[in-house]
BALOBA-1460 file (C-alpha; in Angstrom, 3 decimals):
// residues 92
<rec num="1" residu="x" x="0.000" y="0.000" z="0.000"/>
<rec num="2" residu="x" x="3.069" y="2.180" z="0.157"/>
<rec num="3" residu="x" x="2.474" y="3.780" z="-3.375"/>
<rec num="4" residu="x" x="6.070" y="4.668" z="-3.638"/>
<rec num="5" residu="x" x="8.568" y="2.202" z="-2.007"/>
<rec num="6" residu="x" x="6.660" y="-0.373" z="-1.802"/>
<rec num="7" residu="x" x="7.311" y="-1.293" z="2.089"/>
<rec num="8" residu="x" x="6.244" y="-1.178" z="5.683"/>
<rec num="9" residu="x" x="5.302" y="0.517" z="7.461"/>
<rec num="10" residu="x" x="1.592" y="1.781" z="6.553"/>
<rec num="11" residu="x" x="-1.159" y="2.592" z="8.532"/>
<rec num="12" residu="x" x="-4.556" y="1.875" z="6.603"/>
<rec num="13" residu="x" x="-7.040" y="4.222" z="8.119"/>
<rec num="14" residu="x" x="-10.671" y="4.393" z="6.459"/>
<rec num="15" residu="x" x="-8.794" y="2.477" z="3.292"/>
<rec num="16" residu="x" x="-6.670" y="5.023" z="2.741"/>
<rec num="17" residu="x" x="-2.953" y="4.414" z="3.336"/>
<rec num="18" residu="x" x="-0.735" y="6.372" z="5.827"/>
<rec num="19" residu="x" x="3.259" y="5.859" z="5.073"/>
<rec num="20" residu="x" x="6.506" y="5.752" z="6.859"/>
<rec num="21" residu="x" x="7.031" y="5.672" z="11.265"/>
<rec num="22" residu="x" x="6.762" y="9.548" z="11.799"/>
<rec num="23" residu="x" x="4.056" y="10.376" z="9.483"/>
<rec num="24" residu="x" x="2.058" y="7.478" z="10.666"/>
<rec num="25" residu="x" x="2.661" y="8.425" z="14.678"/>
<rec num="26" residu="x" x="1.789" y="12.468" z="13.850"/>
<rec num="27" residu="x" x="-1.325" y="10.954" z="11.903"/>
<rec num="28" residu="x" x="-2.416" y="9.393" z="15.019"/>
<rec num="29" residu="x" x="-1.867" y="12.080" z="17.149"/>
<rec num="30" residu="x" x="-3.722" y="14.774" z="15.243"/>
<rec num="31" residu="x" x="-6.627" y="12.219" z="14.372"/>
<rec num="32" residu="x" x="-7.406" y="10.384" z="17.700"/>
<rec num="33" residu="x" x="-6.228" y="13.646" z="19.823"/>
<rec num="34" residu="x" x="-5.672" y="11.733" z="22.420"/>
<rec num="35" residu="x" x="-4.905" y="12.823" z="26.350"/>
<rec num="36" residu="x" x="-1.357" y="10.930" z="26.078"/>
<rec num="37" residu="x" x="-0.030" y="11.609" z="22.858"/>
<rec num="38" residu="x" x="2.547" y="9.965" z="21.617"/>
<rec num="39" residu="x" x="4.590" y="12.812" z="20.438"/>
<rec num="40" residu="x" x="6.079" y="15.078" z="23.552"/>
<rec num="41" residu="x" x="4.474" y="18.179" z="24.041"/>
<rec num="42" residu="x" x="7.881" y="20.535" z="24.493"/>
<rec num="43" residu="x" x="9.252" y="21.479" z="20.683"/>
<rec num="44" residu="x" x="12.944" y="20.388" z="21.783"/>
<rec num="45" residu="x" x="11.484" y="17.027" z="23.077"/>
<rec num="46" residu="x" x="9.497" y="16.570" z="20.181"/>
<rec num="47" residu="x" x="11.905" y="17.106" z="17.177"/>
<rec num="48" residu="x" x="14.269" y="14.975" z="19.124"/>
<rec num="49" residu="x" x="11.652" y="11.735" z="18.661"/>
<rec num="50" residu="x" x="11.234" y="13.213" z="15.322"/>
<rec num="51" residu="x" x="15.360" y="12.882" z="14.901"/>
<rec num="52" residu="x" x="15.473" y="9.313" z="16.371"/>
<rec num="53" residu="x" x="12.202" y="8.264" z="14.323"/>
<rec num="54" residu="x" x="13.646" y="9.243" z="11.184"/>
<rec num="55" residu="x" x="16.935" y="7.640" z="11.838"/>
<rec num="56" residu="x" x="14.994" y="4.218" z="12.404"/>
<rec num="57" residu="x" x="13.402" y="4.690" z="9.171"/>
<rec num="58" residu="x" x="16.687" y="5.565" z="6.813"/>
<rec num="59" residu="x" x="19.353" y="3.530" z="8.841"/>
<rec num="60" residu="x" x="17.590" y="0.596" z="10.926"/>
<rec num="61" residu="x" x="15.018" y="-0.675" z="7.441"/>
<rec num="62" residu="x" x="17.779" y="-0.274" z="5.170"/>
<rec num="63" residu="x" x="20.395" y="-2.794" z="7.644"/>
<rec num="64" residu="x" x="17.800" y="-5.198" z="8.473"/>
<rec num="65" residu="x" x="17.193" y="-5.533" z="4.768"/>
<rec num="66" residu="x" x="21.102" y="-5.647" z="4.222"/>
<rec num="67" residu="x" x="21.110" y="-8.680" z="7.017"/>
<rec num="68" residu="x" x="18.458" y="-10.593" z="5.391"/>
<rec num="69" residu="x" x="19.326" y="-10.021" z="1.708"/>
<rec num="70" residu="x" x="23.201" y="-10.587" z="2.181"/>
<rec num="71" residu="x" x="25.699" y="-13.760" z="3.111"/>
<rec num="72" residu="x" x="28.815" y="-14.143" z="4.221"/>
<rec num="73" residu="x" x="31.184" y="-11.528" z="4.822"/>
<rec num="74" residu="x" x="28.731" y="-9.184" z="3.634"/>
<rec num="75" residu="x" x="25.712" y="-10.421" z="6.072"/>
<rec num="76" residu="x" x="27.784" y="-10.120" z="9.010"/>
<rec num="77" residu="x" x="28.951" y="-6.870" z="8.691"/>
<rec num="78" residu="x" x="25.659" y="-5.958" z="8.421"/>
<rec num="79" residu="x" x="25.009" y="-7.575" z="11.147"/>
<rec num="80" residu="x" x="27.485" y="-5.837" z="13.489"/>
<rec num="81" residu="x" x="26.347" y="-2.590" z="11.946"/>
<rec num="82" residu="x" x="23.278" y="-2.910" z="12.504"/>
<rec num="83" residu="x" x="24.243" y="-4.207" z="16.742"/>
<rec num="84" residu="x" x="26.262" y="-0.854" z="16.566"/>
<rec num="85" residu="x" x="23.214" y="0.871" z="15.710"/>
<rec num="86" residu="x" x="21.053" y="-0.468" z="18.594"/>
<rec num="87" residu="x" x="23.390" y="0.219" z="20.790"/>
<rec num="88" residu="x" x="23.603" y="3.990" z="19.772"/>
<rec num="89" residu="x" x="19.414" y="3.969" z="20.298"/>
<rec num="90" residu="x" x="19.928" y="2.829" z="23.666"/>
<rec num="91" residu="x" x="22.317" y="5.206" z="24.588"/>
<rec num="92" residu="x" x="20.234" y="8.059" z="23.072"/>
């Protein structure tokens, strides 16, 4: 249902298709206004998740696929890139 890459994440909301992490978590918060949000409040605190979800999207997706699509030598330094990465999130 995503119309241009072809991938996950989408959202389908009144069969309409919603694309990509952040778009999909802002589309949530602005339709179903909720009382806990799940975007912060606070500008700073809220183009920080903004930073982070957009990182997941263009680095995380792109190694997974590496990990599954590659072997050998390849595959496993995708693999340890993609550990490296994790471990930068958790830091975060």
């Amino acid at each position: 249902m995503n119309p241009v890459k072809k991938q996950i994440p989408v959202l389908i909301h009144r069969g309409k298709p919603v694309c990509e992490s952040l778009i999909i978590v802002q589309y949530i918060d602005e339709v179903w206004n909720q009382k806990s949000p799940l975007l912060p409040s606070d500008p700073y605190q809220r183009a920080r998740a903004r930073f982070w979800a957009d990182f997941v999207d263009q680095k995380i997706y792109s190694l997974g696929k590496q990990v599954w699509l590659s072997t050998g030598e390849a595959q496993e330094a995708a693999k340890k890139e993609l550990l490296d990465t994790f471990k930068l999130l958790e830091e975060s």
